[in-house]
N, CA and C of each residue as an Amber inpcrd file, in Angstrom:
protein
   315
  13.7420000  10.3360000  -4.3860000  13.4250000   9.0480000  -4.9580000
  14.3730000   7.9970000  -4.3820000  13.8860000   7.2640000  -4.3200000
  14.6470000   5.8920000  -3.4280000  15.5480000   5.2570000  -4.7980000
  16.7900000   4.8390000  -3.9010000  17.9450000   4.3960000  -4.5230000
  17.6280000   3.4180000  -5.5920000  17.1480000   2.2640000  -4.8530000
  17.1210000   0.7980000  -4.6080000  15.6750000   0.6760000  -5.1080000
  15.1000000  -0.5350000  -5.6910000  13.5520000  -1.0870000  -5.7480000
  13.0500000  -1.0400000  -4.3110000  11.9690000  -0.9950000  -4.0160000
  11.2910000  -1.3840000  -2.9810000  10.5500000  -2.7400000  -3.0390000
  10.5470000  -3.4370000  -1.8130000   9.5870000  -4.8390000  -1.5590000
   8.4830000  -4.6090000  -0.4650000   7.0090000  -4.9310000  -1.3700000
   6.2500000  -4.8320000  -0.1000000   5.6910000  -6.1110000   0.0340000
   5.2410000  -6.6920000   1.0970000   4.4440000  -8.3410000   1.2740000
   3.4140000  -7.7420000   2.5800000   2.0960000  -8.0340000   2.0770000
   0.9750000  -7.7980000   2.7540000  -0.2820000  -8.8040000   2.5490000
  -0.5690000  -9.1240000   4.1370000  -1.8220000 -10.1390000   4.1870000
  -3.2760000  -9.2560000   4.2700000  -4.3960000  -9.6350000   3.5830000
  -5.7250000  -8.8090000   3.5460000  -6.3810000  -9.6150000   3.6990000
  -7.1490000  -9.3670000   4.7440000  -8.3420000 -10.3780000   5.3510000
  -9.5720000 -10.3970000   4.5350000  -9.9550000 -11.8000000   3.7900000
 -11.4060000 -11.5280000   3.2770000 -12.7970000 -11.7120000   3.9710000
 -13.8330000 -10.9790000   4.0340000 -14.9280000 -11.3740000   4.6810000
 -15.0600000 -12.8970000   4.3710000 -15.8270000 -13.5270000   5.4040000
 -16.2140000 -14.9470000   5.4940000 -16.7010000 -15.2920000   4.4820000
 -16.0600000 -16.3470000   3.1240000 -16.2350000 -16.9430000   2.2300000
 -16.0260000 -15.6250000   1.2090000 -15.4070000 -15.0100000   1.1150000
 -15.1730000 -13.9110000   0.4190000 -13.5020000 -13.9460000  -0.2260000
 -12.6400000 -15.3470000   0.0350000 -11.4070000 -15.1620000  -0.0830000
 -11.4370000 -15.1430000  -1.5980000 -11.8380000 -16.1390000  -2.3920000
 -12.2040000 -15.9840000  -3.7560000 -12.2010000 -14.9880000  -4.6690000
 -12.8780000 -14.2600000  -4.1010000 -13.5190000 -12.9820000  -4.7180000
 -12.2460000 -11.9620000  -4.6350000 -12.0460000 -11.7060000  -3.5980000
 -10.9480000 -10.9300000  -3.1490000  -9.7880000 -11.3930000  -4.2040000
  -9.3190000 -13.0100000  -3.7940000  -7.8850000 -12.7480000  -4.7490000
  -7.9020000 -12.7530000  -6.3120000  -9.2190000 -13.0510000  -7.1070000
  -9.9300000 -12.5920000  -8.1830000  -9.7540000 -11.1670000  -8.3480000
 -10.1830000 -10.2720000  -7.1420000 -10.0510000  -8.6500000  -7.6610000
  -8.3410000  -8.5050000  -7.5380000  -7.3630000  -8.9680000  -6.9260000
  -6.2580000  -8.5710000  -6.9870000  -5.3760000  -9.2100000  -7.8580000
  -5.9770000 -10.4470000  -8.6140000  -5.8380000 -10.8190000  -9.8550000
  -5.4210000  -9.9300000 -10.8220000  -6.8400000  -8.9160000 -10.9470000
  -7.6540000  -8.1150000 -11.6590000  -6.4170000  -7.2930000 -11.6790000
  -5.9190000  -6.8900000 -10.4510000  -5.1790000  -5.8230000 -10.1560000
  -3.6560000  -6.2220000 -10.5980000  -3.1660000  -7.0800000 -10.3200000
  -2.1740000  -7.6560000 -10.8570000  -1.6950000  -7.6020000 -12.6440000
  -2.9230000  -8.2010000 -13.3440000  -3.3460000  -8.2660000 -14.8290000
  -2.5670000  -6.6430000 -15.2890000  -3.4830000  -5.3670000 -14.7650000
  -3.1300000  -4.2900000 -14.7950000  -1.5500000  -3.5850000 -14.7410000
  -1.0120000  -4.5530000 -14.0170000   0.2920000  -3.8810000 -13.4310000
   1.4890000  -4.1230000 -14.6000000   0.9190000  -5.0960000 -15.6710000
   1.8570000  -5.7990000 -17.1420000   1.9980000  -4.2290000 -17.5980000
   1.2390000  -2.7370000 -17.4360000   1.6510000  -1.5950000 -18.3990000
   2.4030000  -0.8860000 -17.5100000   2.6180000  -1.4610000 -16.2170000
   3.5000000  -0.2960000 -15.3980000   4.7470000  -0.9530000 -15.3330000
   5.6560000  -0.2040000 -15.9720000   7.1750000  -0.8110000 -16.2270000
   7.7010000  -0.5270000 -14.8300000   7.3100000   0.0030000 -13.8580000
   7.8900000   0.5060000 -12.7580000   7.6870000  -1.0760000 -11.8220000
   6.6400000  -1.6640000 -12.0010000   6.2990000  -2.5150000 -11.0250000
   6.8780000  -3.9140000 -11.7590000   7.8610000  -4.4500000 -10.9030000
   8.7570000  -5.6250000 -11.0480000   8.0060000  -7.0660000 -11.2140000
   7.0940000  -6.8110000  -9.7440000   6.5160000  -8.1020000  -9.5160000
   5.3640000  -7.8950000  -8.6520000   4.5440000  -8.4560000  -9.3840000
   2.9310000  -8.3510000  -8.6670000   2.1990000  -9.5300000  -8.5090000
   2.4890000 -10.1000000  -7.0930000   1.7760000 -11.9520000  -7.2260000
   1.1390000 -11.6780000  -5.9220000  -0.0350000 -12.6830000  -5.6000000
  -0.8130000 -12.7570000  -5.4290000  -1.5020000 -14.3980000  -4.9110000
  -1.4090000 -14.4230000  -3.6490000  -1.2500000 -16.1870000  -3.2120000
  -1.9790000 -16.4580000  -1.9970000  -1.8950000 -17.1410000  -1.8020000
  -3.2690000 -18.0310000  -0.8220000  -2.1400000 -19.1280000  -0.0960000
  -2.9890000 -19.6200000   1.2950000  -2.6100000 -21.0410000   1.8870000
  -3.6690000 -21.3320000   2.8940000  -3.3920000 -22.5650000   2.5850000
  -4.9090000 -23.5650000   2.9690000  -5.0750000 -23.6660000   4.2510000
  -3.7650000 -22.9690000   5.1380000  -3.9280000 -22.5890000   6.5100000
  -4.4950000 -21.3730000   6.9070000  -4.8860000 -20.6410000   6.0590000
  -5.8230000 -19.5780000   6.5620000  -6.5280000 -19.0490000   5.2540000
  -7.7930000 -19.7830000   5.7990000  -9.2700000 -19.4560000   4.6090000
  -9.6060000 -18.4450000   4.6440000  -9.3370000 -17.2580000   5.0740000
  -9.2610000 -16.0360000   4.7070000  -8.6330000 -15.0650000   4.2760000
  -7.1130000 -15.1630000   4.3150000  -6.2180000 -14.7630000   3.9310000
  -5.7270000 -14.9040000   2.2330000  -5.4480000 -13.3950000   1.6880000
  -4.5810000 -13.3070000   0.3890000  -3.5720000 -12.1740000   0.8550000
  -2.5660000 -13.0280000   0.4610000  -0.9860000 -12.1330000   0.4160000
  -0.8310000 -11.6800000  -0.9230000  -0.2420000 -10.5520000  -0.8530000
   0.2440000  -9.9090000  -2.1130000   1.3610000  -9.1650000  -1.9080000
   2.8590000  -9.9750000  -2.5190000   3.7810000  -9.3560000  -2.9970000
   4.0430000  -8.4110000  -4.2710000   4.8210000  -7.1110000  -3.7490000
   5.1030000  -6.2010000  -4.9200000   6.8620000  -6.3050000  -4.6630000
   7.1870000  -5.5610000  -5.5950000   8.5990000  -5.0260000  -6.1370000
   7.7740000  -4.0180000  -6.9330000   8.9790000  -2.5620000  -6.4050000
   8.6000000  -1.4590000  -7.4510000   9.8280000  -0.9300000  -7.4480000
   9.9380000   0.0170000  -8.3910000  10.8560000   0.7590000  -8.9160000
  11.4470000   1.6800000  -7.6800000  10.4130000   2.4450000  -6.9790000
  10.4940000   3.5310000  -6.1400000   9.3230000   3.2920000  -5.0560000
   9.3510000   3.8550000  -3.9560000   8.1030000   4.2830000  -3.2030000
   6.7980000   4.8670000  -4.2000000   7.8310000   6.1540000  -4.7760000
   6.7680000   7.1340000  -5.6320000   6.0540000   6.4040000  -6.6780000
   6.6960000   5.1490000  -7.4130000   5.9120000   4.6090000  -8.2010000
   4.8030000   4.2450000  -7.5730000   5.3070000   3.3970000  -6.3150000
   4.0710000   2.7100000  -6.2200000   2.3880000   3.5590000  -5.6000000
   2.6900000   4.8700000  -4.9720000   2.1810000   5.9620000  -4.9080000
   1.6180000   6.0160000  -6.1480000   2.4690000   6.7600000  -7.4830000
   1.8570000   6.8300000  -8.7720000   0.6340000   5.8670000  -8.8690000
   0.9750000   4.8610000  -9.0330000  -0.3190000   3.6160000  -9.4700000
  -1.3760000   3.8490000  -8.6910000  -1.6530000   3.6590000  -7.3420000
  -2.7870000   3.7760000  -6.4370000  -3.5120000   5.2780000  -6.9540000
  -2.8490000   6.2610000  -7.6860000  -3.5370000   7.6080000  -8.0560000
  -4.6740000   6.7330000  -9.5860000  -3.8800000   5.8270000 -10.8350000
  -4.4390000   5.9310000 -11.6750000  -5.6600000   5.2770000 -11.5480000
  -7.0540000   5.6900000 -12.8340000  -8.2060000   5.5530000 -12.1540000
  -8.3770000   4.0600000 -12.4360000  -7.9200000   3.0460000 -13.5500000
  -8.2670000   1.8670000 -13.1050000  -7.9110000   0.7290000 -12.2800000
  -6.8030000   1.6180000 -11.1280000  -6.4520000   1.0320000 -10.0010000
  -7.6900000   1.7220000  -8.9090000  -8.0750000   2.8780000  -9.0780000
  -9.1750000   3.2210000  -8.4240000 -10.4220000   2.8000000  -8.3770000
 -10.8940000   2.2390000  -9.3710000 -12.2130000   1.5120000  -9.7620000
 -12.1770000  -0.2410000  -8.6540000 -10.8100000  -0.6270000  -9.0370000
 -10.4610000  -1.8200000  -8.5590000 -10.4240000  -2.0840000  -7.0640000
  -9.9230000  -0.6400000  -6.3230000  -9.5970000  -0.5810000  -4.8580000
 -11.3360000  -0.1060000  -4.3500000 -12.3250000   0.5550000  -5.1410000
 -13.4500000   0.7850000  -4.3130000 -14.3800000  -0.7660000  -4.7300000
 -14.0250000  -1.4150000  -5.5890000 -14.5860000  -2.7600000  -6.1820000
 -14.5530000  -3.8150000  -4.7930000 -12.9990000  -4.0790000  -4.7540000
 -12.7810000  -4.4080000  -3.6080000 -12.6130000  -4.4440000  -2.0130000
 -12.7520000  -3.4700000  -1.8540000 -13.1940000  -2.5780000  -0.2540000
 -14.2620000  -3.6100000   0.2010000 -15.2000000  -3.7190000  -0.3050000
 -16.2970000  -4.7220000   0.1710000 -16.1610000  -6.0880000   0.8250000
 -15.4600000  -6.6050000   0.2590000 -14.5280000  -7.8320000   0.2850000
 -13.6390000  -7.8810000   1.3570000 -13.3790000  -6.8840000   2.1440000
 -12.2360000  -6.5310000   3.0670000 -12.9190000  -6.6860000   4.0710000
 -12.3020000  -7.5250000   5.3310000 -12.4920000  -7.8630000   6.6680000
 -11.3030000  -7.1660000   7.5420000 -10.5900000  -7.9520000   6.7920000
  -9.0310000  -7.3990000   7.8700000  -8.2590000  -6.2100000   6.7730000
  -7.9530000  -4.9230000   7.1760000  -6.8770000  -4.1250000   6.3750000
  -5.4930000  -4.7380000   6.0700000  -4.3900000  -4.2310000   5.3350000
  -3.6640000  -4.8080000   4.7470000  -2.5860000  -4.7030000   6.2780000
  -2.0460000  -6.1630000   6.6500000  -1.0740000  -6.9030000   7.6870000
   0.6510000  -6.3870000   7.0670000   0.7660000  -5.5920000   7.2180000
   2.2010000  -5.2700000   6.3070000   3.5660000  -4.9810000   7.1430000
   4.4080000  -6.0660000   6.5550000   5.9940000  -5.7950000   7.3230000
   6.6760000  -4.6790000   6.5600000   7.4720000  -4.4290000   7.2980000
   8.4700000  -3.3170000   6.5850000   8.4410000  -3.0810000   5.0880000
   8.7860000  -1.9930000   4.6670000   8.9020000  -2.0750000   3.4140000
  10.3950000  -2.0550000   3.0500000  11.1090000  -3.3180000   2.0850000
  12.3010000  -3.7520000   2.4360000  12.5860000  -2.8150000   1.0770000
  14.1510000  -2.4110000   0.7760000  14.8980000  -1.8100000   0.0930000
  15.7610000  -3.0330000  -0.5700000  15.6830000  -3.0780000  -1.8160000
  16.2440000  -4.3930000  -2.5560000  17.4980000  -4.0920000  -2.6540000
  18.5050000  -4.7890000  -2.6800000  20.0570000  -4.9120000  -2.8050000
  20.3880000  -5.7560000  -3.4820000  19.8720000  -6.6940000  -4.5390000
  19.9290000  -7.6390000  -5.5480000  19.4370000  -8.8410000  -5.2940000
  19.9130000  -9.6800000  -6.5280000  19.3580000 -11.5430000  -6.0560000
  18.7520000 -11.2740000  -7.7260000  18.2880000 -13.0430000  -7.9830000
  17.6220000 -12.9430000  -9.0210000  16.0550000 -12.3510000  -8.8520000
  16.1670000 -11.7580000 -10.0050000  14.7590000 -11.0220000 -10.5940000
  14.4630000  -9.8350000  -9.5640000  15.7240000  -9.1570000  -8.8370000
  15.2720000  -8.1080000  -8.1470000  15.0530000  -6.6110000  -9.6550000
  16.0940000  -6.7330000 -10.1590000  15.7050000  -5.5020000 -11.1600000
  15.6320000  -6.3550000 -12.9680000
């Protein structure tokens, strides 16, 4: 199990006129994440420089948490909901290891 929280930041391409919809389902997905004490921070953002694009930052407890969640089924319902919606797969930098700051733990 990892020391430290983990940080992930990832861009997901929505099909053409589909950005809506998309950051609506990761809304959805976000909403969900208030019962997982493991997950720090779950946001979810847009910019008007690219009409297709939604970024979604996490903070988690562990790698394994965030593993855990993608297993439970109403994160599963949510990820085949949204698949449709997907143009580009998730654009993802490193996954950073937190060392503090505000609102890291």
């Amino acid at each position: 199990m990892s020391d430290h929280p983990i940080v992930m930041h990832a861009r997901l391409g929505a099909k053409e006129g589909k950005r809506d919809a998309l950051a609506a389902n990761l809304l959805r997905a976000a909403a969900t994440m208030d019962a997982a004490t493991a997950c720090r921070l779950y946001v979810v953002s847009t910019t008007d420089s690219d009409p297709n694009g939604v970024w979604v930052t996490e903070i988690w407890d562990s790698p394994e948490d965030h593993a855990a969640s993608l297993k439970q089924p109403e994160t599963q319902k949510l990820i085949a909901e949204t698949m449709p919606l997907i143009a580009e797969f998730p654009q993802r930098g490193p996954t950073l290891s937190v060392l503090g700051g505000k609102g890291a733990r």
